[in-house]
Structures are given as structure tokens and as C-alpha cells.
N, C-alpha and C positions, 0 to 999 in steps of 0.2 A: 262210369261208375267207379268211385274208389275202390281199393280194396277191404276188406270190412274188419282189417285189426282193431285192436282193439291201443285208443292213445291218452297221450298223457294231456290236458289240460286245465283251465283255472274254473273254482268249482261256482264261483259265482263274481257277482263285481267287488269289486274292493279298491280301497286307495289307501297309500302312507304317505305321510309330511313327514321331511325333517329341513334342520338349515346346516346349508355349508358358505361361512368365511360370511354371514349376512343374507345370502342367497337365500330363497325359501323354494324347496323343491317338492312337488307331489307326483305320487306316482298312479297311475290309473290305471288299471287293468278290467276286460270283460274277456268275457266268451264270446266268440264270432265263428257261423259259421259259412259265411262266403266275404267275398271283398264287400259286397256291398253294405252287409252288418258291419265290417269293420271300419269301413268309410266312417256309416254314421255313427259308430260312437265318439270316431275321431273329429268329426264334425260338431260333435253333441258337447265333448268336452272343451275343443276350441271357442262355439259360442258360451260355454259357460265360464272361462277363463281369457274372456277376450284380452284383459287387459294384461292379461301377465303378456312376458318379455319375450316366453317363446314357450310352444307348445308340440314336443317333440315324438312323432308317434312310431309306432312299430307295428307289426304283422305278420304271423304266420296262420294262413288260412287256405281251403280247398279252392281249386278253381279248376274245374274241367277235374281230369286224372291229375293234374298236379299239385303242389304244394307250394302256395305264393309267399317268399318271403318278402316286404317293402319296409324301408323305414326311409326316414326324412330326416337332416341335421336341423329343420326347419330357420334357419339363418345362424344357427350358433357354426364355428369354425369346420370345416369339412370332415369328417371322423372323429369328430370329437362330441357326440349325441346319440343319432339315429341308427350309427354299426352297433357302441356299446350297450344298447338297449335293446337290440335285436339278436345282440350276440347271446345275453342272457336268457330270452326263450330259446333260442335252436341249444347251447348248453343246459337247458333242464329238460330238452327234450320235449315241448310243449308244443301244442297245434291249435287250429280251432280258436285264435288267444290274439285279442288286438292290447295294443298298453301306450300311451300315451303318457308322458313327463312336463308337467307346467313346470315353468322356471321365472319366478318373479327374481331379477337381479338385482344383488345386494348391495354394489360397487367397488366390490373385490372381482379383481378379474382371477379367474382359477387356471386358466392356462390350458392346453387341451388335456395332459393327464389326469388334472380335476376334473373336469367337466364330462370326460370318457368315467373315471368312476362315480361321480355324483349322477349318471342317467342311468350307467348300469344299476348302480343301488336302487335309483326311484324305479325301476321295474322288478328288482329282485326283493325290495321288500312289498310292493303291493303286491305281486306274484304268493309270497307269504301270509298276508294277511285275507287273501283269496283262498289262499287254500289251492291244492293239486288234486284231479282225480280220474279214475282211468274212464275213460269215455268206450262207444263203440261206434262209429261210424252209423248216422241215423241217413232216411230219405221220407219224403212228406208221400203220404197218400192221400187225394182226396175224394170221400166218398159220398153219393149221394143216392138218396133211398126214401120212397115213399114211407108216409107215419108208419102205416100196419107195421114195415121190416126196423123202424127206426128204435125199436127196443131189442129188441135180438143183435142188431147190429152193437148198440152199443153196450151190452152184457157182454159179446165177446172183446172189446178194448176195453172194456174194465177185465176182462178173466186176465185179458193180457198182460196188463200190466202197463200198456203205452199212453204216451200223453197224446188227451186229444182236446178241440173245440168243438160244440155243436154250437151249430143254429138252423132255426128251425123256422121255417116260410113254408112258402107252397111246398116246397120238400123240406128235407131235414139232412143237412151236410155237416159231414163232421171231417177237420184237416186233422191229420195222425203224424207224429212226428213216430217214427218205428225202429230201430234198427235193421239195419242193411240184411244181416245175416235171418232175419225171424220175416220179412217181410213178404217174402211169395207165401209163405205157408199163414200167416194172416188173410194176405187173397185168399187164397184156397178157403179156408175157413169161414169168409166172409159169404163168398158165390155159395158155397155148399149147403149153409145154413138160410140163405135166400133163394132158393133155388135157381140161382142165377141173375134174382134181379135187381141186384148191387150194381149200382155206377163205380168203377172205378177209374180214379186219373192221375 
């Protein structure tokens, strides 16, 4: 289980274009929060930018207790992409945060000092145009609960305040994204108000 501070990441998805020297750069940025959300967007945005030159991604995200930082120069020169794009989330201090950099090539070769600030910037300004905001460490609960308890239950996640989904079949389950720190006293509240007869997982 993490610890449950409270961190800085990107408040939604966003991207910036600019060009250097002909080059056309964009910069991708989402919210992730384990590798494998960050895979796919890096995935998502690779198939949607098949054709550009190079699609250069980054990473800071939870895995287990730790904190996985990865990036890829994806074939452009060795530290000349995927460090200075990566350097830029761990300098803003950013978690939870995949970004990805398309690079259609101009025919201007930039050298590696270019190209180290022309990725930093396509992550520094779609980081911007994303917006920052302080997060708190969530975990998914999921409950499930016969019709009778399935309105009581879900009056208290809306008292709550947390995001949830219901769907509704032979039972009615609803998955709760919660913060870390409110999360056993949700249980609690959940069992108490059913008199125990909440599924939880």
C-alpha cells in the first residue's frame, strides 16, 4: 500500500504543438495510475501517430510500494529524448503522469542539445496546458449488495463524495475509486448501515 500523501500530478489529458527548425513536435500528457494505464496511452498515442518519425514516451507511476520512473529515446540519439522528458516530470515533481512526445522530422538535424530541449518543452508545455493538481493517493473498492441494501449503499458514496460506477443485474455492484486515507471508515460505514450484508473486495 502506498503511503497516502497527498501528490502533485496532471489534472486531465492535454497536448501542445509547436515546430523547431521544420520539425513538428507534440507533446501528450495523461494521468496514469499504474504502468499498465501508462502503457496504454502510450500505446494509444503511438497507434495514433503511427506515421510520425518517433514517438517518445515517459513515466512516473505506482508499482507495488514503489515509484516507477521509464522513458524510451524511442530511436532518436541516446539522452537526447526520453531522459529530457522524464527529467521534466521528476523536476515538477509530478506522479501518477505518463507524456509522450510525437516528432514528425523536418530535415533539419537539431543535434542532441536540440532535441534534449525540444522533448523537454513538448512535455513541459503539455504538462501546462494539463494543468497541475494535488491528488491523494486512491484504492478501488468493489462492492456488491442485494437491490433492498443497493440504495442505502449508494446514498452513502454519494454523502461521500467518491467516484463510483453501478451496475445493476442479479446484484447491484458498484467499483469506488476512494482515497486511501477515508477508505476503512467507508467499510465501516458501509457494513454498519447493512448490517453486515455488503460484499466487499
Amino acid at each position: 500500500m502506498a503511503d497516502a500523501e497527498a501528490y502533485l500530478t496532471v489534472a486531465e489529458r492535454a497536448q501542445a504543438e509547436f515546430e523547431v527548425k521544420g520539425s513538428e513536435f507534440i507533446g501528450h500528457v495523461a494521468p496514469a495510475d499504474s504502468v499498465d494505464e501508462a502503457e496504454a496511452f502510450v500505446g494509444e498515442v503511438r497507434e495514433a501517430y503511427a506515421d510520425a518519425t518517433h514517438n517518445v514516451p515517459a513515466y512516473r507511476v505506482p508499482e507495488g510500494d514503489m515509484l516507477r520512473e521509464w522513458a524510451s529515446d524511442d530511436g532518436e540519439p541516446t539522452g537526447s529524448a526520453g531522459k529530457p522528458a522524464l527529467n521534466v516530470l521528476v523536476q515538477r515533481d509530478l506522479r501518477n503522469v505518463v507524456a509522450v512526445v510525437t516528432r514528425y522530422y523536418g530535415g533539419v538535424n537539431l543535434g542532441v542539445g536540440g532535441l534534449a530541449r525540444a522533448y523537454a518543452r513538448g512535455v513541459s508545455d503539455a504538462v501546462d496546458a494539463a494543468g497541475v493538481v494535488e491528488e491523494r493517493p486512491h484504492e478501488r473498492i468493489d462492492i456488491a449488495v442485494d437491490y433492498d441494501d443497493s440504495g442505502t449503499v449508494r446514498g452513502i458514496l454519494e454523502s461521500a463524495g467518491v467516484e463510483f460506477d453501478a451496475a445493476y443485474e442479479a446484484r447491484v455492484t458498484f467499483e469506488v475509486r476512494v482515497p486511501v486515507d477515508d477508505a476503512a471508515d467507508l467499510r465501516d460505514r458501509l457494513r454498519s448501515a447493512t448490517g453486515g450484508r455488503v460484499e466487499l473486495g
